[in-house]
N, C-alpha and C positions, 0 to 999 in steps of 0.2 A: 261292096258296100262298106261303108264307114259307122262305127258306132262309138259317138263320140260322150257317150256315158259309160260304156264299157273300160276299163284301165288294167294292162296287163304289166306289173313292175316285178323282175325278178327278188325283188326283195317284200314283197309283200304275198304273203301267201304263198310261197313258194314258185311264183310266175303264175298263179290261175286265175283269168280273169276275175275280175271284181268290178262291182257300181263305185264308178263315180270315185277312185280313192281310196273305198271303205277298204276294208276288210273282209264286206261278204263276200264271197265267189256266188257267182252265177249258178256254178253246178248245186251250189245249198238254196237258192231260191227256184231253181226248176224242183229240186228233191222236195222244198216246202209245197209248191204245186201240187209236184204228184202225190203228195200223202194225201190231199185232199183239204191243203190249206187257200182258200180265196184270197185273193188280192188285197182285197180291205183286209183281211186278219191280217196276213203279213205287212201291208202297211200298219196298222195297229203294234202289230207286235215293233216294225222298226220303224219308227217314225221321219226318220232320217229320209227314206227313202220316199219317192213319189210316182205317181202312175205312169209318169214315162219313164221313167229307170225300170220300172215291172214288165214295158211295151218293150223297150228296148233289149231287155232279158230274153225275152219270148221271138225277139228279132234275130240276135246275134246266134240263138240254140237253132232256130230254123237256116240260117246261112251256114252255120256250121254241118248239121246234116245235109244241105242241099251241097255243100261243097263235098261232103264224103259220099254222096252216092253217085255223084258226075264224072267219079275217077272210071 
């Protein structure tokens, strides 16, 4: 699968995927998830960001486990 919102640059973040450029890494908007923060907050809180960057988070975490349980 390709996710072409996802951005992984050894210079940004230390190489840990991020949306889209930014700065956020994915593993801080799954972590915001799981604390029990909704989509709308997190978009609220970064506006930057839009419901398919949130879709595409929730896509790349689930390929990434599905590729580690298939080993």
């Amino acid at each position: 699968m390709t996710f072409p919102r996802i951005t992984v640059d050894p210079d940004v973040m230390g190489g840990a995927p991020c949306v889209r450029q930014s700065r956020i890494p994915v593993a801080t908007l799954l972590a915001m998830m799981a604390e029990g923060m909704s989509v709308t907050d997190i978009l609220t809180d970064l506006p930057f960001l839009d419901e398919e960057d949130m879709a595409e988070v929730l896509n790349y975490a689930a390929d990434a486990v599905r590729d580690r349980t298939a080993r």
